[in-house]
C-alpha positions as CSV (number, residue, x, y, z in Angstrom):
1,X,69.5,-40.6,75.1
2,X,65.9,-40.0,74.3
3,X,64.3,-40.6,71.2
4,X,62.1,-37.8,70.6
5,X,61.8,-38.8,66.7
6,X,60.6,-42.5,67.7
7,X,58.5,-41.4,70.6
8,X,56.4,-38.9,68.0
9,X,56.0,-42.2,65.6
10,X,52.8,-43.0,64.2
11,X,51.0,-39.9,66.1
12,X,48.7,-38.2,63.0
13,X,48.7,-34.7,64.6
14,X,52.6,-33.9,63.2
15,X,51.5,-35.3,59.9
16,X,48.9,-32.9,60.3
17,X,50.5,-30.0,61.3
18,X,53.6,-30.3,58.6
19,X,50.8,-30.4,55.9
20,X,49.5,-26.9,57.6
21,X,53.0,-25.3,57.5
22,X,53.6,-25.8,54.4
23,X,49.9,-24.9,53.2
24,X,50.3,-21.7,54.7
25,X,53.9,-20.5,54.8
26,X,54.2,-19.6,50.8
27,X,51.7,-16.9,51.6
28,X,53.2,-15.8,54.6
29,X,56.4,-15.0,52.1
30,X,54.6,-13.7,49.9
31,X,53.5,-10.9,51.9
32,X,57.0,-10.8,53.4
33,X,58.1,-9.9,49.9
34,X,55.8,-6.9,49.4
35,X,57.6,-4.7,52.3
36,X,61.1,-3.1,52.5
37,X,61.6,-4.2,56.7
38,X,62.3,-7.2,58.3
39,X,57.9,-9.3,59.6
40,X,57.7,-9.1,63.3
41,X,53.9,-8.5,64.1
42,X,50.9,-8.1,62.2
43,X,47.8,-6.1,62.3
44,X,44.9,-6.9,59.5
45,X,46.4,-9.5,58.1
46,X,49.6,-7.1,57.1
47,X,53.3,-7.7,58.7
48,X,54.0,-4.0,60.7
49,X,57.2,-1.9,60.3
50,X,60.6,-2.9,62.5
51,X,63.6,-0.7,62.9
52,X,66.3,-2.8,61.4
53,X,68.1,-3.1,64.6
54,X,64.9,-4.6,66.4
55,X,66.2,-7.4,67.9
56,X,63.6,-9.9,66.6
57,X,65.2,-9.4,63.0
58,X,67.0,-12.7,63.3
59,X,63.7,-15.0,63.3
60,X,62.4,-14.2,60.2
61,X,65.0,-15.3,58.0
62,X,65.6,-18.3,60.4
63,X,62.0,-19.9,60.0
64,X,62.5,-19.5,56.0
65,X,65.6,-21.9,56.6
66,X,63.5,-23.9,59.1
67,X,60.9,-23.9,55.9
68,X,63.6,-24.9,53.7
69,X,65.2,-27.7,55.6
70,X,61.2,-29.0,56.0
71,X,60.4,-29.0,52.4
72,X,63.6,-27.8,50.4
73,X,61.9,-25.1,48.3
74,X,63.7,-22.4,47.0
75,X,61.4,-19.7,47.8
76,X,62.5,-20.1,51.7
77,X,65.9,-20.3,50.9
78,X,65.8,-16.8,48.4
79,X,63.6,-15.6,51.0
80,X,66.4,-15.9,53.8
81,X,69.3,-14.9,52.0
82,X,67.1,-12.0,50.9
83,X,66.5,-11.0,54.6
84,X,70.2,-11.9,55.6
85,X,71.4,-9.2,53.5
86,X,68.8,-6.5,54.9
87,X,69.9,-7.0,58.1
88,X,74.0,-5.8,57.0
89,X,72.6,-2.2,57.8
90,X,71.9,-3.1,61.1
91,X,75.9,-4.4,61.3
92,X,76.8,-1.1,59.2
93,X,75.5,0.8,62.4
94,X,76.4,-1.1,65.1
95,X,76.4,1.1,67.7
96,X,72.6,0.6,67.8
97,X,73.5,-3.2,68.4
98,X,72.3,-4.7,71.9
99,X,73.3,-8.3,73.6
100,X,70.6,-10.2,71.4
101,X,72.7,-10.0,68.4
102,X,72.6,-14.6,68.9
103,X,68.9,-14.2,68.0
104,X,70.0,-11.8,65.0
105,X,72.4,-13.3,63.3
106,X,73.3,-17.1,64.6
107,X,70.5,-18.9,63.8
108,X,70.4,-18.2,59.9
109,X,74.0,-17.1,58.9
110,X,74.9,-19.7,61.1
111,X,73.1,-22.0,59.8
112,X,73.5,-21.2,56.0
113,X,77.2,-21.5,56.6
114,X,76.5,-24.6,58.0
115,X,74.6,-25.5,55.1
116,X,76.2,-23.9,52.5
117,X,79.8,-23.1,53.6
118,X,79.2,-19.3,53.1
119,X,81.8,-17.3,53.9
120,X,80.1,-13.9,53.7
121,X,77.5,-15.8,56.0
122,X,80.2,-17.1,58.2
123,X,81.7,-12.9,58.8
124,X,78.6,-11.8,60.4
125,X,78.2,-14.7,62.6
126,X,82.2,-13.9,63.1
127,X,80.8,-10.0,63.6
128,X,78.1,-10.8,66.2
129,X,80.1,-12.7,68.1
130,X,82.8,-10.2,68.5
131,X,80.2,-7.6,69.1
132,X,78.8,-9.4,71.7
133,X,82.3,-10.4,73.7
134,X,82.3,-6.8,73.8
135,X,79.8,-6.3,75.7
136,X,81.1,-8.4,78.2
137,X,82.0,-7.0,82.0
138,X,85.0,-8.9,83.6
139,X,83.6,-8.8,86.9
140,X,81.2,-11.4,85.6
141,X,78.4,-10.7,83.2
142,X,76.7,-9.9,79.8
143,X,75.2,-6.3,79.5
144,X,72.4,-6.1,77.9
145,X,71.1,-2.9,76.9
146,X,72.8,0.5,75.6
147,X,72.2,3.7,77.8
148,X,74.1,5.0,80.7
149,X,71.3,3.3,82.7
150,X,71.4,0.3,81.9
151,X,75.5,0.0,82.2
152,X,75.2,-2.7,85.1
153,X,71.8,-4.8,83.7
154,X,71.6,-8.4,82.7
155,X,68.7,-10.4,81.5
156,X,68.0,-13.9,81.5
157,X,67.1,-13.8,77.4
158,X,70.8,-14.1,77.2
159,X,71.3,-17.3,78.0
160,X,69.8,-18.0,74.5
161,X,73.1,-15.5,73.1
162,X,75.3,-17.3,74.9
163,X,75.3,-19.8,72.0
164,X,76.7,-17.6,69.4
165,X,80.1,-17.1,71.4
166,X,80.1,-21.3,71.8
167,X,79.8,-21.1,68.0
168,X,82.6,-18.6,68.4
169,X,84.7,-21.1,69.8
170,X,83.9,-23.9,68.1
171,X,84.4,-22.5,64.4
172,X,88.1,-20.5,65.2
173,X,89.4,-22.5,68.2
174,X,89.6,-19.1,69.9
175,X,88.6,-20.3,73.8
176,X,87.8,-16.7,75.1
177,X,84.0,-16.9,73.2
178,X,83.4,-20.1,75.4
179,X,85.2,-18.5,78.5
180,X,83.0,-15.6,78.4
181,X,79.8,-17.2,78.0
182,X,80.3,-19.7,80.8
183,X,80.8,-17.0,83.3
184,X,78.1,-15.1,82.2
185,X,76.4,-18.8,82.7
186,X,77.6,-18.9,86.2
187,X,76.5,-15.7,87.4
188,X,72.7,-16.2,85.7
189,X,72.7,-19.6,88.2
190,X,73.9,-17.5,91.2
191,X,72.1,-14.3,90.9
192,X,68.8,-15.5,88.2
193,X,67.5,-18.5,89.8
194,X,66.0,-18.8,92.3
195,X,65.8,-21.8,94.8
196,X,61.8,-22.9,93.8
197,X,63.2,-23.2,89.8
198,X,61.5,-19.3,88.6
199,X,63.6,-17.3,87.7
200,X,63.8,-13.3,87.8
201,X,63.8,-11.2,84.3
202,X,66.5,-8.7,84.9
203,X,69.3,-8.5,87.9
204,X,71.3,-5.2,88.1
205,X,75.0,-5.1,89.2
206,X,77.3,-2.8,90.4
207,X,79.4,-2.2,86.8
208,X,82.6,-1.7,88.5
209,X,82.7,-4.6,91.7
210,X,79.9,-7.0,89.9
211,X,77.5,-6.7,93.4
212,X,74.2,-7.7,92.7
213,X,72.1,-4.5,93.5
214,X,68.3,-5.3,92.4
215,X,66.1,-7.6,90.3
216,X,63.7,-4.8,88.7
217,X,60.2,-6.4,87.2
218,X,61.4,-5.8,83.7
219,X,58.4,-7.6,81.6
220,X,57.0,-9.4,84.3
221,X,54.1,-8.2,86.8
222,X,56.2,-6.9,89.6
223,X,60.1,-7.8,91.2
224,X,60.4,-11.3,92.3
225,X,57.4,-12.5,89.5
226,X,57.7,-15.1,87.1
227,X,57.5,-13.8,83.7
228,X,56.5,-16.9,81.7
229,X,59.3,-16.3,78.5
230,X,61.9,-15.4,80.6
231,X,61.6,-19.1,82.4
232,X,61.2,-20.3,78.9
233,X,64.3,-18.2,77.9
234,X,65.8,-20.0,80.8
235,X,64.6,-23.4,80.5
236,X,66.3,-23.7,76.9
237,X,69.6,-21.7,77.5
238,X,70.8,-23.7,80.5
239,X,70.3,-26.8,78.0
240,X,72.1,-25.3,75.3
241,X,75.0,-24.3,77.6
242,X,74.9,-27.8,79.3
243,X,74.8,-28.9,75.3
244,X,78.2,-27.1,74.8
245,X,80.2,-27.6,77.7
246,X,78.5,-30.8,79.4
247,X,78.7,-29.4,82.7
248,X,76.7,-30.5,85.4
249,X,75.6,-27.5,86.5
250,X,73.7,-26.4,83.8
251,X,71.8,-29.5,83.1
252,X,70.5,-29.2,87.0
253,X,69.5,-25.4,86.2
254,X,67.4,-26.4,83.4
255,X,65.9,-29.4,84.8
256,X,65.2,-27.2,87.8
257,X,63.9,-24.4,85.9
258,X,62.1,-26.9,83.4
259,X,60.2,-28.5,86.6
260,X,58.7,-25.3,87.8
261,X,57.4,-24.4,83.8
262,X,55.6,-27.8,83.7
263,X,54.2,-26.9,87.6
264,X,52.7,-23.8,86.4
265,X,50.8,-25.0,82.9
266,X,49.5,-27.9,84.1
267,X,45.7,-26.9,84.1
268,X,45.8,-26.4,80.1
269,X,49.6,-26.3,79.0
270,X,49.5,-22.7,77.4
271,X,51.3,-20.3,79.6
272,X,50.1,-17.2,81.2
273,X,52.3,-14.0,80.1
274,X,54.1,-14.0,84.0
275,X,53.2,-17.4,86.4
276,X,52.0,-15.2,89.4
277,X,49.8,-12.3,87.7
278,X,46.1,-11.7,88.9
279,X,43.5,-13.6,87.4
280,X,42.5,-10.8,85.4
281,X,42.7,-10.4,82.7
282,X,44.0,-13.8,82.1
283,X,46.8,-13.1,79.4
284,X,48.7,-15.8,77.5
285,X,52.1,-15.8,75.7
286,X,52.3,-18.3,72.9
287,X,56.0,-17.0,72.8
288,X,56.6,-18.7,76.1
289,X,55.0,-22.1,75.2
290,X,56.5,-23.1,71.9
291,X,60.4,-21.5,73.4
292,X,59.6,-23.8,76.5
293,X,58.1,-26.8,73.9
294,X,61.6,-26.7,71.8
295,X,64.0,-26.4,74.5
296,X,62.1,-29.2,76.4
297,X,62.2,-31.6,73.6
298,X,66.3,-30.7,73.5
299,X,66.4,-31.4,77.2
300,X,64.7,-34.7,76.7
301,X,67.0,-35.6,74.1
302,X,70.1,-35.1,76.6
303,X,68.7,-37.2,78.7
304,X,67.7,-41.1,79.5
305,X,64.5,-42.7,77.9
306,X,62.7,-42.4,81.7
307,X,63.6,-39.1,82.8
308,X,63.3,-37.5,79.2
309,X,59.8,-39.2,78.7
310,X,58.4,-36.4,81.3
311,X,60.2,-33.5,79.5
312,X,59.5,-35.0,76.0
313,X,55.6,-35.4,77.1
314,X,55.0,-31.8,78.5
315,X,56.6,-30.3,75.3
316,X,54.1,-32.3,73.0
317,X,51.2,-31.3,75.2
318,X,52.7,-27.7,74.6
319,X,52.7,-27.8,71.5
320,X,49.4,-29.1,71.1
321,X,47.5,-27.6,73.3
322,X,48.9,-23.6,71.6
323,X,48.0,-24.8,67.9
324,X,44.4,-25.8,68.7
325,X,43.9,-22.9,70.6
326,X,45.8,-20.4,69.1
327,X,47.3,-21.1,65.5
328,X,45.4,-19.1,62.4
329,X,46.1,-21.5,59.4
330,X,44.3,-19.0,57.0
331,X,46.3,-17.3,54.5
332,X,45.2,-14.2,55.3
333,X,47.1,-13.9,58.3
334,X,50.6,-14.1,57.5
335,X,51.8,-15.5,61.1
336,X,50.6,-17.9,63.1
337,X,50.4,-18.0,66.5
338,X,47.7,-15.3,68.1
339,X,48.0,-15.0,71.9
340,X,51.5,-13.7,72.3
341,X,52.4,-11.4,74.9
342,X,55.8,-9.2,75.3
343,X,55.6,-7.7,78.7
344,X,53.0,-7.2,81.3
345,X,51.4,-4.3,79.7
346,X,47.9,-3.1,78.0
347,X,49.9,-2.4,74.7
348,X,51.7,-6.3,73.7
349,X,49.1,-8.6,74.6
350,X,48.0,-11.3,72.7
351,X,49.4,-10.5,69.7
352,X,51.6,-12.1,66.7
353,X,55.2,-12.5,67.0
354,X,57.8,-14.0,64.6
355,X,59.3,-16.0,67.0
356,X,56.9,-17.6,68.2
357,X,56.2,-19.4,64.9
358,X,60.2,-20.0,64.9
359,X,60.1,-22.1,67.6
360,X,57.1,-23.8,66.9
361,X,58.2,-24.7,63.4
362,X,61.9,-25.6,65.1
363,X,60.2,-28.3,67.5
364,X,58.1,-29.7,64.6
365,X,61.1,-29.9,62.4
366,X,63.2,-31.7,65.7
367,X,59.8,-34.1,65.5
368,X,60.4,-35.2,62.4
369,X,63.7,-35.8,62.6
370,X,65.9,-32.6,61.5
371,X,69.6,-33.0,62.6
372,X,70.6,-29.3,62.4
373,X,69.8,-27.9,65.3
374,X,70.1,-23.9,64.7
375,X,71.6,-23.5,67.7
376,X,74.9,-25.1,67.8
377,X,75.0,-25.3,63.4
């Protein structure tokens, strides 16, 4: 296994950045504090309003525990339990719930009931799961979205989702969680990826045979594009899946998909928002980068010391690269990364998104060490 903890030793810039985080963060919170929603994406130095079933409501309170298992200050921890009870309205009224109810609810009750042994934190992790079981088709996949139209549509974003039914399995013993998400696995090799490693965003199937019927654009340029997050969304689930179940399979899936990502960033290792969009404008998604950065530095851990070097090396020039070009470290800004870009259009680009910063503080805290990987807590 790779050593991504030794291979980091001695080099100033995590020192660096660490100092920065924890500079800056207190503010951030601060700021957090003054509003009755859950931060997503500023304007003027002020975090803007979220519905609380946004799906991005899960990343907020899962850098404060990020924060917390960096420095162990209570005002992360408060700050997450805080958030992790606003976010019971969203379970209240389900109905509005989607697929990415992993990115909700896993990766901080997940992990304070890893950390803590909270029960009440342990029920909605139990709740998510079960809610998104449910949305599960038997003739093979996930469905994403609500809406009569979207009754037969996958994306690749949940191959991240898939681990809250592992954790499913693995805290009740109950094998259908695991079951479910390996054949949602399956059919994301089969129909998602393609043979070059890129990956499409969204894949529609017939609801009742499971016949793949068309691969829309979604939040890429155009069908058959190469939307940069979704290969990062891809490049981390198929390790986490290959994490969970050690199949093959899914370790080949992300090495493919994690070749092509390093192919495509190679002239300055910050992403463009889709791999094959015009020249201009030039967008970037600093989403993409630091989801891409994380899940290679997991892939280089599952790996040998000479094939993980390569992975472990792209994710550090990632990483580095983004935060000199994009981080704001001023505490006027509550987030931190600035080019970040949801979908191919005029009205998301290059702005702030709190996951981003999630997986940028996630890969720092994997640098220096941190066991607890939110993930599979």
């Amino acid at each position: 296994m790779f050593d991504i903890t030794r291979a980091i030793s001695g080099d100033k810039w995590l020192e660096d950045v660490t100092l920065r985080l924890r500079e800056k963060m207190p503010a951030s919170v601060e700021k957090a504090r003054r509003v009755s929603f859950m931060p997503y994406s500023t304007s003027n130095g002020a975090w803007q309003p979220t519905d609380i079933d946004w799906w991005t409501n899960g990343f907020w309170p899962a850098s404060m525990w990020q924060m917390y298992l960096m420095t162990g200050e209570k005002l992360y921890r408060e700050e997450a339990i805080r958030a992790e009870s606003m976010l019971d309205e969203a379970l209240r009224n389900f109905k509005k719930l989607h697929h990415d109810v992993g990115f909700m609810w896993l990766i901080h009750s997940g992990v304070r009931f890893a950390l803590e042994g909270n029960m009440d934190s342990f029920d909605r992790t139990l709740l998510a799961a079960n809610l998104l079981a449910g949305r599960f088709n038997p003739v093979g996949f996930i469905r994403a979205w609500n809406g009569s139209e979207n009754v037969g549509r996958a994306i690749i974003d949940c191959m991240m989702n898939l681990s809250l039914l592992y954790w499913g399995t693995r805290h009740t013993g109950d094998p259908r969680y695991k079951n479910i998400a390996m054949r949602h696995a399956d059919t994301t090799v089969k129909y998602f990826l393609r043979p070059d490693g890129s990956c499409n965003h969204i894949v529609d199937f017939d609801p009742e045979t499971g016949e793949y019927t068309d691969n829309p654009a979604g939040q890429g340029c155009f069908s058959g594009s190469s939307w940069s997050r979704g290969q990062a969304w891809a490049l981390y689930g198929f390790t986490l899946s290959f994490l969970n179940t050690g199949k093959g399979e899914y370790l080949d899936a992300a090495r493919r998909v994690a070749d092509y990502f390093i192919s495509q960033i190679a002239d300055d290792f910050i992403p463009r928002c889709d791999f094959r969009q015009p020249p201009q404008p030039a967008l970037k998604d600093n989403a993409a980068g630091n989801i891409a950065a994380s899940g290679l530095l997991e892939l280089a851990r599952a790996l040998d010391e000479n094939e993980g070097r390569r992975y472990f090396d792209a994710a550090i020039s990632i990483l580095k690269a983004q935060e000199a070009d994009s981080a704001d470290w001023s505490d006027d800004e509550p987030a931190i990364f600035t080019k970040c870009s949801t979908a191919w259009r005029p009205d998301t680009r290059h702005i702030t998104m709190t996951y981003a910063d999630f997986f940028f503080i996630e890969a720092v805290n994997k640098l220096r060490g941190e066991k607890l990987l939110a993930w599979m807590c």
